[in-house]
MARBA-3410 file (N, C-alpha, C, O; in Angstrom, 1 decimal):
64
0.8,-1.2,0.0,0.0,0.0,0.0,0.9,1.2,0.0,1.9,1.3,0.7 ~ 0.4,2.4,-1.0,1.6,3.5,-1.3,0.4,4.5,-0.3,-0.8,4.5,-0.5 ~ 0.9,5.2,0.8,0.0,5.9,1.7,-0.3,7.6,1.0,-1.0,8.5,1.4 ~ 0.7,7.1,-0.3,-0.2,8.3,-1.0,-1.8,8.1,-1.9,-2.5,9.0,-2.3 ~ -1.9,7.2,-2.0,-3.2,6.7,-2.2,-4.2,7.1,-1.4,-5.3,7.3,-1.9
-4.0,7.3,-0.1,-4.7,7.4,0.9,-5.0,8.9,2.0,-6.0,9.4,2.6 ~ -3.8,9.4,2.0,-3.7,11.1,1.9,-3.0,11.8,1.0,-2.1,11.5,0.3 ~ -3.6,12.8,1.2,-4.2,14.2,0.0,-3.8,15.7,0.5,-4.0,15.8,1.7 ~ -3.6,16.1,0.3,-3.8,17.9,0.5,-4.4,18.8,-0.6,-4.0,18.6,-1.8 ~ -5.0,19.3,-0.5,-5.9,20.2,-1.5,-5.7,21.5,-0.8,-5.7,21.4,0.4
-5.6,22.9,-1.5,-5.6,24.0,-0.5,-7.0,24.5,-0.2,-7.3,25.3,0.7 ~ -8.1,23.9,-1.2,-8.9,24.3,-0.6,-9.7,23.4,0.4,-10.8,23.8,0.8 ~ -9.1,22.5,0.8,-9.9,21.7,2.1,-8.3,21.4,3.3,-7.1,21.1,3.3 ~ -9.6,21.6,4.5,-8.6,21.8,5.7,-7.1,22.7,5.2,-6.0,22.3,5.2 ~ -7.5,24.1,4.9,-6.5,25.0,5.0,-4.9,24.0,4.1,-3.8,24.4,4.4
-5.2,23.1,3.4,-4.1,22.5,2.5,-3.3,21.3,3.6,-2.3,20.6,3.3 ~ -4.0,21.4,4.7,-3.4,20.5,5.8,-3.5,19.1,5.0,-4.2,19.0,4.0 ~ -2.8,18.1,5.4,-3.3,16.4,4.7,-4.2,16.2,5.3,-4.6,16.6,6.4 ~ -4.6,15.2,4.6,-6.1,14.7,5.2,-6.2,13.0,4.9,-5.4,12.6,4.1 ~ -6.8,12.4,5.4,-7.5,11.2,4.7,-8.3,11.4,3.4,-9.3,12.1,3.5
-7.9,10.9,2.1,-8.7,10.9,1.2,-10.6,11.0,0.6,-10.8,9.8,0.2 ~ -11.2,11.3,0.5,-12.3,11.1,0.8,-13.3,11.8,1.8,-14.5,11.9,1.8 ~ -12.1,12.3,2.8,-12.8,12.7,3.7,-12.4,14.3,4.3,-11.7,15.0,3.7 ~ -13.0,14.7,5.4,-12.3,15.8,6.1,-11.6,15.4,7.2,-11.1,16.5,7.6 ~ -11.3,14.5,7.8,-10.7,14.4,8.5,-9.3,14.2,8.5,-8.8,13.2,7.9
-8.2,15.4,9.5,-7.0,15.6,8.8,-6.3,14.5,9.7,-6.6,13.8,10.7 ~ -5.2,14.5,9.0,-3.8,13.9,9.3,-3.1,14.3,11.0,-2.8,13.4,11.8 ~ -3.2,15.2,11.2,-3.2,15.8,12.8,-4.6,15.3,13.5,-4.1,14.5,14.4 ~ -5.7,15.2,13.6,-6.5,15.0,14.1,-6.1,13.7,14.6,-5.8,13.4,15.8 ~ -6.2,12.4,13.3,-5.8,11.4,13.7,-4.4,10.9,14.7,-4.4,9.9,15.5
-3.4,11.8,14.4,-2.6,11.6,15.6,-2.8,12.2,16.7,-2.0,11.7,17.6 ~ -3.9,13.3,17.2,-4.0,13.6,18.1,-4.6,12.5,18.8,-4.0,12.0,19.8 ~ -5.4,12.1,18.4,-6.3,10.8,18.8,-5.4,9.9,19.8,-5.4,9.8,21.0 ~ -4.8,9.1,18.8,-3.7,8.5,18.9,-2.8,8.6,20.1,-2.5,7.8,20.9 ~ -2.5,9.8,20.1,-1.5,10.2,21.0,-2.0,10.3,22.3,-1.3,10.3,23.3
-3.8,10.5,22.4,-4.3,10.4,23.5,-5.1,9.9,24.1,-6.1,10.3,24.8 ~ -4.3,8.0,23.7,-4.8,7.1,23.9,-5.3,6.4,23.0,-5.0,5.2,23.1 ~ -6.1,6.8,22.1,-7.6,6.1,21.6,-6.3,5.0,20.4,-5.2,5.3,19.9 ~ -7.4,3.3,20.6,-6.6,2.7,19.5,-7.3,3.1,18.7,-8.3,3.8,18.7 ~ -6.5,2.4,17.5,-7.1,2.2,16.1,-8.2,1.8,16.3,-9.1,2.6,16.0
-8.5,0.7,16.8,-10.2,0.4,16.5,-11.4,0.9,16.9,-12.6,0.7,16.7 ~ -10.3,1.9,17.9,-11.5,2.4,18.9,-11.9,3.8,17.5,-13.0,4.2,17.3 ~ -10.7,4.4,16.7,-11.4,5.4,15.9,-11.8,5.1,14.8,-12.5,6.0,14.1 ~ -11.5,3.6,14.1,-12.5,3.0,13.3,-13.8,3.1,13.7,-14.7,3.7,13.1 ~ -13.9,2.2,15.0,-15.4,2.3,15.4,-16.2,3.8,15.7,-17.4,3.6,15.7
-15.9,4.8,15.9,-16.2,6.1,16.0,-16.2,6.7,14.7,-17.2,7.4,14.3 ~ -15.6,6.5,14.1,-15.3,7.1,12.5,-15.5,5.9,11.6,-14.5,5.2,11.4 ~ -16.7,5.4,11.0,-16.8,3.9,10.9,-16.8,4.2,9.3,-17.0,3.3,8.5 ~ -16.4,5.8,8.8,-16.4,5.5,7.1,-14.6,5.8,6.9,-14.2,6.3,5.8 ~ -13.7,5.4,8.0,-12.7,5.2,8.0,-12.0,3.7,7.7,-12.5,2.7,8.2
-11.3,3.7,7.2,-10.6,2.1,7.2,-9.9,1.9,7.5,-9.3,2.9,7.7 ~ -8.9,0.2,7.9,-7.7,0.5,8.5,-6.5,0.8,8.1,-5.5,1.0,8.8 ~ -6.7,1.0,6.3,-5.7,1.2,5.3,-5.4,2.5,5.6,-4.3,3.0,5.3 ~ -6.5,3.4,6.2,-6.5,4.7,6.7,-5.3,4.5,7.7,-4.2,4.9,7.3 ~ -5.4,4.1,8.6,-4.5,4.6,9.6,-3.2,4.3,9.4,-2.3,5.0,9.9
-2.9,2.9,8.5,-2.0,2.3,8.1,-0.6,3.5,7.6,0.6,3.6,7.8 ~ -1.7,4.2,6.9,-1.1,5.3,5.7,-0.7,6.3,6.8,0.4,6.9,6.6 ~ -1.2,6.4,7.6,-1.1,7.3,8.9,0.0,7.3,9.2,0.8,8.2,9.3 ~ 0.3,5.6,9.3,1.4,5.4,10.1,2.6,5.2,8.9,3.8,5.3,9.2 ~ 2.1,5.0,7.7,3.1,5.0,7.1,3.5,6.3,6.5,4.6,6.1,5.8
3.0,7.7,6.4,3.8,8.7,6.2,4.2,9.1,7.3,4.6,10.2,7.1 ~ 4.4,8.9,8.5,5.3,9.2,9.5,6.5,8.1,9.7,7.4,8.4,10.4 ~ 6.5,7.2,9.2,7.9,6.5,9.2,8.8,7.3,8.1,10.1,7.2,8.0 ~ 7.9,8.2,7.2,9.6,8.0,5.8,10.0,9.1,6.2,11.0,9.6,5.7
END
Protein backbone atom coordinates (compact mmCIF):
# COMPACT_ATOMS: atom_id res chain seq x y z
CA UNK A 1 0.00 0.00 0.00
CA UNK A 2 1.60 3.51 -1.26
CA UNK A 3 0.03 5.89 1.72
CA UNK A 4 -0.16 8.34 -1.03
CA UNK A 5 -3.16 6.71 -2.20
CA UNK A 6 -4.72 7.42 0.90
CA UNK A 7 -3.66 11.07 1.89
CA UNK A 8 -4.19 14.20 -0.04
CA UNK A 9 -3.82 17.88 0.47
CA UNK A 10 -5.95 20.21 -1.50
CA UNK A 11 -5.59 24.01 -0.50
CA UNK A 12 -8.91 24.25 -0.64
CA UNK A 13 -9.85 21.74 2.13
CA UNK A 14 -8.57 21.81 5.69
CA UNK A 15 -6.53 24.97 5.00
CA UNK A 16 -4.09 22.47 2.52
CA UNK A 17 -3.39 20.52 5.82
CA UNK A 18 -3.28 16.43 4.67
CA UNK A 19 -6.13 14.66 5.16
CA UNK A 20 -7.49 11.15 4.66
CA UNK A 21 -8.72 10.91 1.23
CA UNK A 22 -12.30 11.13 0.77
CA UNK A 23 -12.80 12.66 3.73
CA UNK A 24 -12.34 15.76 6.06
CA UNK A 25 -10.74 14.41 8.51
CA UNK A 26 -7.03 15.61 8.85
CA UNK A 27 -3.80 13.93 9.34
CA UNK A 28 -3.15 15.80 12.79
CA UNK A 29 -6.48 15.03 14.15
CA UNK A 30 -5.82 11.39 13.71
CA UNK A 31 -2.60 11.64 15.63
CA UNK A 32 -3.97 13.62 18.06
CA UNK A 33 -6.32 10.77 18.81
CA UNK A 34 -3.66 8.48 18.90
CA UNK A 35 -1.50 10.22 21.02
CA UNK A 36 -4.28 10.39 23.54
CA UNK A 37 -4.76 7.08 23.92
CA UNK A 38 -7.64 6.12 21.57
CA UNK A 39 -6.61 2.66 19.50
CA UNK A 40 -7.08 2.19 16.08
CA UNK A 41 -10.18 0.39 16.55
CA UNK A 42 -11.49 2.37 18.93
CA UNK A 43 -11.35 5.39 15.88
CA UNK A 44 -12.47 3.00 13.29
CA UNK A 45 -15.41 2.25 15.44
CA UNK A 46 -16.20 6.09 16.03
CA UNK A 47 -15.28 7.06 12.47
CA UNK A 48 -16.77 3.93 10.94
CA UNK A 49 -16.36 5.49 7.09
CA UNK A 50 -12.67 5.19 8.02
CA UNK A 51 -10.65 2.14 7.24
CA UNK A 52 -7.67 0.45 8.46
CA UNK A 53 -5.69 1.18 5.28
CA UNK A 54 -6.50 4.71 6.66
CA UNK A 55 -4.53 4.60 9.57
CA UNK A 56 -1.95 2.32 8.06
CA UNK A 57 -1.14 5.33 5.66
CA UNK A 58 -1.12 7.29 8.95
CA UNK A 59 1.35 5.45 10.09
CA UNK A 60 3.05 4.98 7.10
CA UNK A 61 3.76 8.66 6.19
CA UNK A 62 5.32 9.16 9.46
CA UNK A 63 7.95 6.54 9.19
CA UNK A 64 9.59 8.01 5.79
Amino acid sequence: MDWQDRIVTTPDTLFGRPRIAGTRIGVDFVLELLASGWSGQRILDEYPHLKAEDLQAVNALLQR
